[in-house]
N, C-alpha and C positions, 0 to 999 in steps of 0.2 A: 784981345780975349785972354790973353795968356795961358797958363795950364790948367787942366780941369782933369778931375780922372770920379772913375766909380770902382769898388770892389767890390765886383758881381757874386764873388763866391769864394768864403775863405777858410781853408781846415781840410782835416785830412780826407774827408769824401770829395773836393775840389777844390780849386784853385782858378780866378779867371779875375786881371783887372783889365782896366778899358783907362786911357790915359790918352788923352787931345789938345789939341791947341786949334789957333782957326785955321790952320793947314791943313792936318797930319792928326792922323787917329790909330792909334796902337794897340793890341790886344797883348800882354803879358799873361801866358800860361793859356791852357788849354784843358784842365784838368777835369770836368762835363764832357756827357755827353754833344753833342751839336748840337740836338733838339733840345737840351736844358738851355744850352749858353745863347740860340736864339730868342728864348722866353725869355732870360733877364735883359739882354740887350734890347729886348722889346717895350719892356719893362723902365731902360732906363732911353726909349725912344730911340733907340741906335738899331742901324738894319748890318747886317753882315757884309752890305756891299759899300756899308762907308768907310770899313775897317781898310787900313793901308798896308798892315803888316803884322805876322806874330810873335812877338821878341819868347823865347825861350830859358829860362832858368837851370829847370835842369830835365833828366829823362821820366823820373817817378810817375807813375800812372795818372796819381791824382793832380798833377801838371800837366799833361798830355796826353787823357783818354778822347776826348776829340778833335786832338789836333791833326790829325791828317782829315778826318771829316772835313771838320769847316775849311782846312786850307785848300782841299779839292771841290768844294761847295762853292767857295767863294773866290778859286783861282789868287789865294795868298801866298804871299812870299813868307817863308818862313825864316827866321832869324838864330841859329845857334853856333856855340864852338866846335868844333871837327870834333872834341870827343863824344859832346852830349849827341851830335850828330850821329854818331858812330853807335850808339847806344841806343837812340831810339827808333833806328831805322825799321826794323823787324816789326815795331810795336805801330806804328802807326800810316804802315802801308805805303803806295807809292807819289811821291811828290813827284813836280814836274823839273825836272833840271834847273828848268830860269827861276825854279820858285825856292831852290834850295840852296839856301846863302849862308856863310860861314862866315860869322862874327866872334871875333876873336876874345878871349876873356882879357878886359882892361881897354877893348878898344871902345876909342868914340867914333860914332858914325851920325852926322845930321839928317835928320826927315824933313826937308824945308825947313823952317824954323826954330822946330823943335829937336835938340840936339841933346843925342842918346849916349850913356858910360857902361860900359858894363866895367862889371869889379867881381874878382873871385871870391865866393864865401868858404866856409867849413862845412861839407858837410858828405853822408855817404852817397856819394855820386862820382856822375865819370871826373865830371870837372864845371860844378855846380856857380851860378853866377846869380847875382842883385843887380839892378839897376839904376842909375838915374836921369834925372829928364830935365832938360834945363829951357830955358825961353825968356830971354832978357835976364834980369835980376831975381828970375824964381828958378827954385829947385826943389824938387820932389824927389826922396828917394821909396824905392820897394824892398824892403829885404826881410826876408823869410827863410825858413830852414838854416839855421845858422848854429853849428853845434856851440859855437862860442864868438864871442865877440872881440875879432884879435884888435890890434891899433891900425893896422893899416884898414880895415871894414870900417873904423870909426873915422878916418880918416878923410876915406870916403862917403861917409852919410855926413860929415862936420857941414855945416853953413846950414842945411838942409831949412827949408820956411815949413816943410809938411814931410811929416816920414809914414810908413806902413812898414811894422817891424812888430817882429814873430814874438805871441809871451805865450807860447805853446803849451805849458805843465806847471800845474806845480806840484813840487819836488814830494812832499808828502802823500799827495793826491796819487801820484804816481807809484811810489814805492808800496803803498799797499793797494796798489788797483789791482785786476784778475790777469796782467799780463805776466806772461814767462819771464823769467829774470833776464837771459840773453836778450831778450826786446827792451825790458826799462833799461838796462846798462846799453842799449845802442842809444835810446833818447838823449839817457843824461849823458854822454860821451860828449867829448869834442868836434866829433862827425854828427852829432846828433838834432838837437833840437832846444833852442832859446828858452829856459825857463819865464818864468812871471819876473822870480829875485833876480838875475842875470839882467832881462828887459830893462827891468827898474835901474841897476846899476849903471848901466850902457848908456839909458839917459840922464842919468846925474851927470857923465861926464858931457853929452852932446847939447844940454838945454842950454844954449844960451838965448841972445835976441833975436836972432833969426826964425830960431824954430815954435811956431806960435801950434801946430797938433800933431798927433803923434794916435795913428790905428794901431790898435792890439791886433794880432791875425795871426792866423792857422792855430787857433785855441783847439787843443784835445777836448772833442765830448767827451771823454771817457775821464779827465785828468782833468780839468778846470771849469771853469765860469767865468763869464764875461766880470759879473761883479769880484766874484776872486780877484781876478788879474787886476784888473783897474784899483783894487785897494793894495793888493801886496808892490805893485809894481811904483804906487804913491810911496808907499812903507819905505822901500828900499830906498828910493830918492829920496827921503827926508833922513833917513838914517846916516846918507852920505852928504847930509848938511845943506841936501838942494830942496828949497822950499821956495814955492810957487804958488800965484793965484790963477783959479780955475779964468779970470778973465784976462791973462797973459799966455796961459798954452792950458790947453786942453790933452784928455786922453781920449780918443772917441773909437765906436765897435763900430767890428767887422762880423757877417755871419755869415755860417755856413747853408743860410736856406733862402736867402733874400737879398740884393744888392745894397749897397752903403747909398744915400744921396750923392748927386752930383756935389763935386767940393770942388773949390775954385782957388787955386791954393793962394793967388794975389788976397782973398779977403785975411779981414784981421782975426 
């Protein structure tokens, strides 16, 4: 079967993917309500009690407004580092001891066959992390909220066959949007948030043969469009001399009201 994942909900009102193998079924973020995040899982035919575990990123609401819900719903182990830990305790009520697991940022830990990396990202958080999912010869990675894209984050998404990776704003859209200037300088900051041109750049250096699609996610409604991104983020690649056909890698959307299709990330 290899890896297969959906992104049930992506952008700053929530965050929730779903990532499987024929093992082992993962919930990354919790950023819905539980009565939202049962409807898309419904949606994409998955019941809450197929889920095996929920890997954490980081503490932000819109990552873990139903994460104690569903994990005392559905009796889940929950997956984070002792800081994010430490951060979202307050916010998300009380978990069961055997359900609250401290994975460390960088560690890999196996799900039956499907074997999990966490990697530190940039961003304002206690101690915010990406991941990836491996299963034979595929690799998927997640990374979102990433105020910049250092070498060692590239590092870790390199080889990747399918990525979901953040083109949050763009820079003009932003600079004169209705936000307070201390909010767009936390965006554009190094703690902040992945632009479209940044996204673009990040995969000029990461396309090679391996990586045949690449999600746009957590687009600002207030600071982008899905068509924006997907052309600035082409722009920036070609400007940096990487030029590709749409039947070699694709860019493909993530949204904030509806789940992405199941993707298989073994297809071509």
């Amino acid at each position: 079967m290899g890896i297969s994942f959906t992104v049930l909900s992506s952008g700053s009102t929530g965050n929730v993917t779903v990532v499987r193998n024929e093992e082992t079924t993962l919930m990354i973020d919790a950023g819905l309500s539980a009565k939202r995040i049962d409807e898309l899982l419904k949606e994409r035919d998955v019941t809450g009690e197929e889920i095996d575990g929920i890997l954490v990123t980081h503490e932000h609401s819109d990552h873990i407004k139903g994460l104690g819900a569903v994990a005392r719903k559905y009796d889940l182990p929950i997956y984070a580092n002792e800081k994010t830990w430490e951060a979202m305790e307050k916010s998300i009520g009380k978990i069961a001891e055997e359900n609250r697991i401290v994975m460390d940022s960088g560690e890999v830990r196996d799900f039956g066959s499907l074997r999990v990396e966490s990697f530190g990202i940039s961003h304002d958080a206690a101690e915010p992390v990406a991941y990836s999912f491996y299963d034979g010869n595929e690799k998927l990675s997640v990374a979102t909220d990433l105020g910049y894209m250092s070498d060692k984050v590239k590092q870790s998404l390199s080889d990747s066959n399918v990525m979901v990776l953040e083109a949050n704003h763009d820079i003009e859209l932003l600079r004169m949007g209705r936000y307070p200037w201390n909010i767009k300088r936390r965006i554009l900051g190094d703690m902040g948030h992945l632009s479209n041109i940044a996204a673009g750049e990040a995969l000029s250096e990461l396309l090679t043969g391996d990586l045949k699609r690449t999600y746009l996610a957590h687009l600002s409604r207030d600071h982008n469009m899905m068509d924006l991104a997907k052309m600035t983020v082409r722009d920036s690649m070609e400007e940096r001399g990487c030029f590709y056909k749409d039947s070699e890698f694709k860019l493909c959307e993530t949204y904030y009201d509806r789940p992405t299709p199941w993707d298989k990330v073994s297809e071509p």
